[in-house]
C-alpha positions as a printed Julia matrix, in Angstrom:
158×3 Matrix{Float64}:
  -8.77  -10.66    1.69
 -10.56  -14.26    1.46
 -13.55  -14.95    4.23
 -11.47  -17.66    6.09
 -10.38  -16.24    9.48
  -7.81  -18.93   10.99
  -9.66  -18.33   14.18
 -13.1   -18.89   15.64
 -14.65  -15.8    16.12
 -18.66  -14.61   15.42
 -19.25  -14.4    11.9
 -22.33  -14.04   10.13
 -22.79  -13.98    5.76
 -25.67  -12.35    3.74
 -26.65  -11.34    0.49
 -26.05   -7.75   -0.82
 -26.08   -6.21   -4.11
 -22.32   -5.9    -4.49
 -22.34   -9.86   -3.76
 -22.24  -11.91   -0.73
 -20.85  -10.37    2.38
 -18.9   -11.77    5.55
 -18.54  -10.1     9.1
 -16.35  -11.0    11.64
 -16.6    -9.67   15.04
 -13.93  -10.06   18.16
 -14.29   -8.6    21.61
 -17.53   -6.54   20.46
 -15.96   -4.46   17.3
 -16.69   -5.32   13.57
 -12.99   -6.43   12.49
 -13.5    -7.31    8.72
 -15.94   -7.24    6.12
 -15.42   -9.58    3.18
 -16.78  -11.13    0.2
 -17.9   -14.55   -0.28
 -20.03  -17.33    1.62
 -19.07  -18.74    5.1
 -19.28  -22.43    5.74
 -20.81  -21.58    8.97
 -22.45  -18.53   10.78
 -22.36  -17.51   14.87
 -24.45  -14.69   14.67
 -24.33  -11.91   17.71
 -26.15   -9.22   18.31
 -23.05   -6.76   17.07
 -23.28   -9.05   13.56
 -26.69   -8.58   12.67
 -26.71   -4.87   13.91
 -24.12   -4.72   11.6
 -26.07   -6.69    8.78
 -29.16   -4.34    9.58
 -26.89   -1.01    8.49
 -25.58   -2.39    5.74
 -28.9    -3.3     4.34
 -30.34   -0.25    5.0
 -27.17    1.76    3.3
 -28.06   -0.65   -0.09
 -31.29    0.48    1.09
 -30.23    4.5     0.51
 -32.14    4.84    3.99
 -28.64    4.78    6.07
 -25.78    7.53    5.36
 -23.52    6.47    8.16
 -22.85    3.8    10.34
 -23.17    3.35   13.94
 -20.86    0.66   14.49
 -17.77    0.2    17.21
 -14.89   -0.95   15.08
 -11.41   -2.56   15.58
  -9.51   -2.63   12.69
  -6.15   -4.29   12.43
  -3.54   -2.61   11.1
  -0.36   -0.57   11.38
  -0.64    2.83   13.15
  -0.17    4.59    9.94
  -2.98    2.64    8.4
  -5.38    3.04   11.05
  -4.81    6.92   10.56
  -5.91    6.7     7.0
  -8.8     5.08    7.72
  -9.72    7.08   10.25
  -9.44    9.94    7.99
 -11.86    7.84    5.61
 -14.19    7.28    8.31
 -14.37   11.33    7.93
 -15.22   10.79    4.42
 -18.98   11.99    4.48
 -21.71    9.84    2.49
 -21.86   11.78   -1.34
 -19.02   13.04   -0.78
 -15.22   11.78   -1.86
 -11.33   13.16   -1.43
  -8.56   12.15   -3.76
  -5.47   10.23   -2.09
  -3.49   13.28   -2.15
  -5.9    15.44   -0.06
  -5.85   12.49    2.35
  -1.83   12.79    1.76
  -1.77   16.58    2.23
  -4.09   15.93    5.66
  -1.97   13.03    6.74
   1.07   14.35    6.12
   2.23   11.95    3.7
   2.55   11.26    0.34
  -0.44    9.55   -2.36
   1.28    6.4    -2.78
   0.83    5.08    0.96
  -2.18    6.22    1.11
  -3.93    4.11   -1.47
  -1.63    1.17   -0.29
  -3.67    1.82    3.43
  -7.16    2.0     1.41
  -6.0    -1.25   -0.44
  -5.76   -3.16    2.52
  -8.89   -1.84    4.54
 -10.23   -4.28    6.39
 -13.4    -2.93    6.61
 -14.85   -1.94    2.9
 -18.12    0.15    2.3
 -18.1     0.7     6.38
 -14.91    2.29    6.28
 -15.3     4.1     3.04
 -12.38    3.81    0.59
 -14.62    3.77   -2.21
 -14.84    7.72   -1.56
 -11.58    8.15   -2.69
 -10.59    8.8    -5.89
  -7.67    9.13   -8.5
  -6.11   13.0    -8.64
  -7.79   14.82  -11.37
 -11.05   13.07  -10.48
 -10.1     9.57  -12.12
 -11.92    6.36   -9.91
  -8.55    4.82   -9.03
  -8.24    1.84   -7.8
 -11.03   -0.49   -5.84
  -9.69   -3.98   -4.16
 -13.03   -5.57   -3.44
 -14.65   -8.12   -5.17
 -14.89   -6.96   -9.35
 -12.57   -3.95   -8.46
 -14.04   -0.65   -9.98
 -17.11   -2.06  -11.15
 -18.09   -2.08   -7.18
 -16.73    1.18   -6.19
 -19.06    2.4    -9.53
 -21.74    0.64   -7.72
 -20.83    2.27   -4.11
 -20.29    5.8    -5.69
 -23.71    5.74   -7.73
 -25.59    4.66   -4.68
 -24.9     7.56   -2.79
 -25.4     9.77   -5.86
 -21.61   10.8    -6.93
 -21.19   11.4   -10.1
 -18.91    9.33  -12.2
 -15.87   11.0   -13.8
């Protein structure tokens, strides 16, 4: 996912150690989180709430976020990351116990984590590879960030 929304909507970009991050906010829910720069910010109070949690999870001071979300997606998808949401912080599943709890097989699942929306809020970097491998990662420099998510709240590596 690139930061250009087609629409206007409120949209605020910051500095974080996995790179530069972009939130988008319509009808007072978080909708995407991105990488890159935006030629233009309309901050809200929702965005820099939002900002604020994210810091302090870089920070290691936040475990979980208080956020109202809408992410768009397919029924099916919204069910996985719903499940994800579950995901606690230090914690991570493989995409077959999210399968086995879904009711569904692997394969689907990591396509739904591949097109979250909403990285690092909505966790997907807690899920790993059966037999512990990292998987895959689809933000910005792919497993070296969910490395970088999965050390900061103190999983070990496989």
């Amino acid at each position: 996912m690139k930061a250009s929304i087609p629409f206007i909507m409120p949209q605020i970009a910051f500095t974080s150690p996995i790179g530069p991050l972009a939130l988008f906010e319509q009808d007072g829910a978080i909708v995407a989180l991105d990488w890159g720069w935006l030629p233009e910010n309309e901050e809200s109070p929702l965005l820099l709430t939002a900002r604020t949690q994210l810091e302090e999870y870089f920070a290691g001071t936040r475990r979980h976020f208080e956020l109202p979300l809408a992410p768009s997606g397919t029924v099916f998808q919204r069910k996985v990351w719903a499940a994800l949401e579950r995901i606690p912080f230090g914690a991570t599943r493989s995409y077959g116990d999210l399968a086995r709890q879904l009711g569904t097989a692997p394969r689907p699942v990591g396509g739904a984590c591949g097109r979250n929306p909403i990285p690092v809020i909505i966790p997907c970097h807690r899920v790993l590879a059966g037999g512990g491998g990292l998987g895959g990662y689809s933000g910005i420099d792919g497993i070296e960030t969910k490395e970088f998510l999965l050390r900061l709240e103190g999983i070990p590596l496989p």
